[in-house]
C-alpha positions in Angstrom: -6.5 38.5 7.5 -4.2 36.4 5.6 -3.4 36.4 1.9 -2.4 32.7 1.4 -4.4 29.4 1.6 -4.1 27.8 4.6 -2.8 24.2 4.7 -1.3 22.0 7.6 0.6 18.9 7.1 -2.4 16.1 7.0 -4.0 18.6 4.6 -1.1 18.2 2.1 -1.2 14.1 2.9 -5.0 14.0 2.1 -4.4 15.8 -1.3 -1.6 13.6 -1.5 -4.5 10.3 -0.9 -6.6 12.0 -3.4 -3.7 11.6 -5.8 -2.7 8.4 -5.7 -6.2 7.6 -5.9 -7.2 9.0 -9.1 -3.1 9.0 -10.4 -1.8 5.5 -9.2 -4.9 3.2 -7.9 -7.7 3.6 -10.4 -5.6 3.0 -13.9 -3.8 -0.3 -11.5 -6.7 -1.7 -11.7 -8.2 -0.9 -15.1 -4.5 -1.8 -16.1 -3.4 -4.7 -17.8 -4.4 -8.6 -17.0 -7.0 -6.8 -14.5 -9.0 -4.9 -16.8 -11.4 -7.5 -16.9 -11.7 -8.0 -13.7 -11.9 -4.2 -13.1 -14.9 -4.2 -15.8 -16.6 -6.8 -13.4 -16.3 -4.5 -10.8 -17.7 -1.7 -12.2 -20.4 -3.0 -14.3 -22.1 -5.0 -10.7 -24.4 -2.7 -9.2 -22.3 -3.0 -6.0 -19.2 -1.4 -7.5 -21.4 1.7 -8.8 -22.7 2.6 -5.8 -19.7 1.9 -3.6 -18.1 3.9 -5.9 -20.1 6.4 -6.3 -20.4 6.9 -2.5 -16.9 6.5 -2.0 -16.1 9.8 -4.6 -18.8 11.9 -2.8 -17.1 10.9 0.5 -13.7 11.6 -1.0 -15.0 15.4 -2.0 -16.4 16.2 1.7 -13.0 15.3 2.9 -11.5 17.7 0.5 -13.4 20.0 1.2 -12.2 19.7 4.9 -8.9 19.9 4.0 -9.6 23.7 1.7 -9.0 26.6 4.0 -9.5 29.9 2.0 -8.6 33.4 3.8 -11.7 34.6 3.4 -12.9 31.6 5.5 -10.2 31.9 8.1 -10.8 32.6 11.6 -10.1 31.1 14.8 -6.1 28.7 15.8 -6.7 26.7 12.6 -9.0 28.6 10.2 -12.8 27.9 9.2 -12.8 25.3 6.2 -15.1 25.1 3.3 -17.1 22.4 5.0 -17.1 24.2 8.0 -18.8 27.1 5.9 -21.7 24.8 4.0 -22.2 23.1 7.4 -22.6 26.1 9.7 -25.4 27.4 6.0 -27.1 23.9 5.9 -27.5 22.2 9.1 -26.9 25.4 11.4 -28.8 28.0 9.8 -32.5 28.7 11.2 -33.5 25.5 13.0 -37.1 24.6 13.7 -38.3 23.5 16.9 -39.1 20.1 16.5 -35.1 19.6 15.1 -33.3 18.0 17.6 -29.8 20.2 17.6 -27.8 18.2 19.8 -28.6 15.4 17.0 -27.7 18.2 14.7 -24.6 19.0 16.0 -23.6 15.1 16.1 -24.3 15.1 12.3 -21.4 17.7 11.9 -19.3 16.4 13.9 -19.6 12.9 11.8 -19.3 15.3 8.4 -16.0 16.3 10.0 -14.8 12.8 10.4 -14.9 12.4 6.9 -11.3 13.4 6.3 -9.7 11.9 9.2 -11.4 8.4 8.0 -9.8 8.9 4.7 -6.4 9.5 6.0 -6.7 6.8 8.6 -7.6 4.1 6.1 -5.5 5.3 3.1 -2.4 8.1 4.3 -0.2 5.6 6.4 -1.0 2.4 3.5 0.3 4.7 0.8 3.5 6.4 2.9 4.6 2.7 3.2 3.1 1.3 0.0 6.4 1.8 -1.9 8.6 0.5 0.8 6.8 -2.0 1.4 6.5 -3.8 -2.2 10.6 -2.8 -2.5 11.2 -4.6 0.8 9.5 -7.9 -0.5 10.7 -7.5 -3.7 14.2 -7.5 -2.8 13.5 -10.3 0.0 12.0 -12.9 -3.5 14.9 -11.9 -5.5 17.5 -12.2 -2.8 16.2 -15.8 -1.2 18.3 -17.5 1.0 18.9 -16.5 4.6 17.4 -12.9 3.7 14.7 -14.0 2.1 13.6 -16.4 4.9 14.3 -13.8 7.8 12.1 -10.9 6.1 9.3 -13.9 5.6 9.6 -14.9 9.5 9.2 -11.2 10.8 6.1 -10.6 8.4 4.7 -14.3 9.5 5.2 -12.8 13.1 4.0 -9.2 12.6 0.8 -10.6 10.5 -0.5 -13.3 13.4 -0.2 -10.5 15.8 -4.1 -8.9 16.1 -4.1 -5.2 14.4 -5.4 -3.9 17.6 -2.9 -5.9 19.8 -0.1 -4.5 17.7 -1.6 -1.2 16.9 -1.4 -0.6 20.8 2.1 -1.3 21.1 3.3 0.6 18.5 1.5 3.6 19.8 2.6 2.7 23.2 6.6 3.2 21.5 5.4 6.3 19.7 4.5 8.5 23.0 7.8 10.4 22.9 7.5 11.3 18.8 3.8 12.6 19.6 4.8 14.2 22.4 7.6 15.9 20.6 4.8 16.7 17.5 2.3 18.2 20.3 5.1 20.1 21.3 6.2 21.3 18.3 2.7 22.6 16.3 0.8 23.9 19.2 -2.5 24.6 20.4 -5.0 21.9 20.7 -6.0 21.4 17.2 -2.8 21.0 15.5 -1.4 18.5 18.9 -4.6 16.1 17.5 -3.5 16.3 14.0 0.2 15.8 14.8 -1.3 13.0 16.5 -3.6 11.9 13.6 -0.2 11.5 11.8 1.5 9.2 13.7 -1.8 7.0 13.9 -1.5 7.4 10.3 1.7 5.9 10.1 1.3 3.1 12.8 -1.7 2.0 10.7 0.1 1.9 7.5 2.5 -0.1 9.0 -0.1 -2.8 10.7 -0.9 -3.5 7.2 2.1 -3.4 5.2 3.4 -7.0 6.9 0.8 -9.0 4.8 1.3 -7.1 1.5 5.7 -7.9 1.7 5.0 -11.4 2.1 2.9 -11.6 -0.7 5.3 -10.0 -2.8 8.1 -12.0 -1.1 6.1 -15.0 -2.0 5.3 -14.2 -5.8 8.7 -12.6 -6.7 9.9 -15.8 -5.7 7.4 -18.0 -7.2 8.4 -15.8 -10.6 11.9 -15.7 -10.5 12.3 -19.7 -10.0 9.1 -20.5 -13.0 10.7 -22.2 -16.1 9.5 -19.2 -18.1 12.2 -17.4 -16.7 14.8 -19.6 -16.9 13.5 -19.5 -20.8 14.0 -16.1 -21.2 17.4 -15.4 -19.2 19.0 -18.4 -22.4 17.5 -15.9 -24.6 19.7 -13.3 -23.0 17.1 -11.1 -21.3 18.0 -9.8 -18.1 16.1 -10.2 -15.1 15.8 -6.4 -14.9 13.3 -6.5 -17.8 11.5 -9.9 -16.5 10.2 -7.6 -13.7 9.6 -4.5 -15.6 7.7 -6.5 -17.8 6.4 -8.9 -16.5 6.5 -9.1 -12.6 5.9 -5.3 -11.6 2.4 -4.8 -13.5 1.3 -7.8 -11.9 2.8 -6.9 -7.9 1.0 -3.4 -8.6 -2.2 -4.9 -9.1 -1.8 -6.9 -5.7 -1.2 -3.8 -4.0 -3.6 -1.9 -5.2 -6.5 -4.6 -4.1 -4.3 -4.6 -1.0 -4.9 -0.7 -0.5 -8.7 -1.0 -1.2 -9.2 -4.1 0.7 -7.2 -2.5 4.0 -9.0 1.0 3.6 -12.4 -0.8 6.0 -10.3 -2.8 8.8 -8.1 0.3 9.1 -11.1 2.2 9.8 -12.4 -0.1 12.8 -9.2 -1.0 14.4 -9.2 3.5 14.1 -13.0 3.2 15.8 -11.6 1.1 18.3 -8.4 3.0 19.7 -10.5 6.2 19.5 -13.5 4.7 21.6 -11.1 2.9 23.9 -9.3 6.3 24.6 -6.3 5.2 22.7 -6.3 6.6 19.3 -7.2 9.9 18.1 -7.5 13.0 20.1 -11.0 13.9 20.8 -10.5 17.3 19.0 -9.7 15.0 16.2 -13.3 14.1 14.7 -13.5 10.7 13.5 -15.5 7.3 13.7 -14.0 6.3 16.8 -14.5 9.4 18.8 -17.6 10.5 17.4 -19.1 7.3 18.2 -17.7 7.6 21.6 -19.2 11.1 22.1 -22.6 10.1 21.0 -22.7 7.1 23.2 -21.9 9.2 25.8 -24.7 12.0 25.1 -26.8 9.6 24.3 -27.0 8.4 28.5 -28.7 11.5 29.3 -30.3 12.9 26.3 -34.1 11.9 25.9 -34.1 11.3 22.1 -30.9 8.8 22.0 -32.1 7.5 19.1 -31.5 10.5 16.8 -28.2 11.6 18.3 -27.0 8.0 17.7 -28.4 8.3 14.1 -27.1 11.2 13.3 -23.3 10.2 14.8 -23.5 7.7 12.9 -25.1 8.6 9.4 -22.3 10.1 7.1 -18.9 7.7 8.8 -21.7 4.4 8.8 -22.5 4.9 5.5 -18.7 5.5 4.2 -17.7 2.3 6.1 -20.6 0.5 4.4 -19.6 1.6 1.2 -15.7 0.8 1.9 -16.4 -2.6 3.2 -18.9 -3.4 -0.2 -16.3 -1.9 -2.8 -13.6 -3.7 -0.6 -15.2 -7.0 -0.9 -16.4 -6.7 -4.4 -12.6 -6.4 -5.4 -10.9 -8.6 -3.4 -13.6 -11.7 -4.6 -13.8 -10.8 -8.4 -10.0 -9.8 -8.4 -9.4 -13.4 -6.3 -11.3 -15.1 -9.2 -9.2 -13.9 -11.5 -6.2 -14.6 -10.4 -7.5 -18.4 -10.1 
């Protein structure tokens, strides 16, 4: 038995989600001109329990992503959701307890994490990158500035799933040379969990640059500006003070307000046979996998409940919180 934790790499990016979460996204938006907007948020009955829902979600995932050694067992090791599944929903079943529609209810507990990293690891791996990219584009102008604005004009008008498809379509040799690299079955689905991951991150990030494009611009050519730089204050400052705070707020309504469509275009792929592996449990291939039991199994009903209980209700919850912010954050900023 082994004497250390056990932790893969999309373990270490979840922890990294949960983070940036509690480290970076939450004091965004209670920060600064968006406090009130944040208090709106959070004082609507909506916001509570979206919220609320959302952090319970968040702790199933991490507890997916815990593997103790005295849990371990098996190519990737028995987590400690694993455990309080297999002592809740597997233990001694009655007869009238359907367990194919049992099993389907673990199998959507399991697709918990991936959902998390799906709609929140690959936005946050670019998230830096891609406020620095537009940032640079606004202060720059000119021929730069109107080249990175033409490529994110062309990248957004393409449909996520469209582009989502190519870009996994140009990522075949890197997850082949992942699956290759951490092997056995499990570990080739997260390897290709990770590149999804990525692909998805970058889907969004096109919108968020020209924003910031858009605004850095919009800042750097207001007469308040051209105030301050006579009083001798350097442009550095102007965006450490006064640009930067505001930018971080868009990207953090940007993040929440991604974290739903990222999830579908994920349900998509998966069902389509295009995105996750189906050792990889998730919306998309759990959905498919219940459909599909669902043809032959007389109570279709409760299999197709219980796929789509837990990863129905997080979506729901996403899509509420998403939309709560985005409207009372968009009436603020008008």
């Amino acid at each position: 038995m082994s004497a250390h934790v056990l932790m893969m790499f999309t373990d270490a990016l979840y922890f990294g989600v949960c983070g940036f979460i509690f480290v970076v996204l939450l004091p965004l938006l209670r920060a600064g001109p968006a406090r009130a907007a944040w208090r709106r948020v959070s004082g609507s009955e909506t916001g509570v329990v979206s919220m609320l829902l959302l952090g319970l979600f968040l702790l199933i995932g991490l507890a997916d992503s815990l593997h103790l050694p005295q849990l371990m067992g098996g190519e990737r090791g028995t987590s400690v959701l694993d455990s309080l599944l297999h002592r809740f929903l597997s233990g001694d079943r009655q007869s009238y307890v359907n367990p194919v529609a049992v099993s389907m209810l673990e199998q959507s507990f399991k697709g918990v994490r991936s959902a998390w990293l799906v709609g929140m690891g690959g936005v946050v791996a670019w998230l830096p990158l891609t406020v620095l990219a537009g940032v640079a584009a606004g202060l720059a102008g000119g021929v730069l500035g109107r080249m990175v604005g033409f490529a994110c004009d062309v990248l957004d008008a393409i449909p996520d799933v469209l582009l989502l498809v190519m870009l996994l379509f140009a990522a075949q040799p890197l997850i082949g040379a992942l699956a290759e690299y951490f092997s056995g079955a499990v570990n080739a689905g997260e390897a290709r969990l990770l590149v999804i991951c990525i692909a998805l991150g970058f889907v969004r990030g096109p919108a968020l640059c020209r924003r910031v494009r858009a605004r850095t611009a919009e800042f750097m050519a207001s007469d308040a500006v051209a105030a301050a730089r006579c009083m001798g204050v350097s442009d550095a400052q102007l965006l450490r003070r006064h640009l930067l705070p505001e930018l971080a707020s868009m990207a953090a309504v940007a993040v929440v307000t991604a974290f739903p469509m990222l999830m579908v275009a994920e349900a998509v792929l998966s069902y389509l046979g295009m995105g996750l592996d189906p050792v990889t449990r998730s919306l998309g291939t759990v959905l498919s996998d219940a459909l599909a039991i669902a043809a032959t199994e007389p109570s279709a009903g409760a299999v197709l409940m219980a796929a789509l209980l837990p990863l129905g209700l997080m979506l729901a919850a996403a899509s509420l919180f998403a939309f709560s912010v985005s409207s009372t954050f968009g009436r603020e900023r008008h």
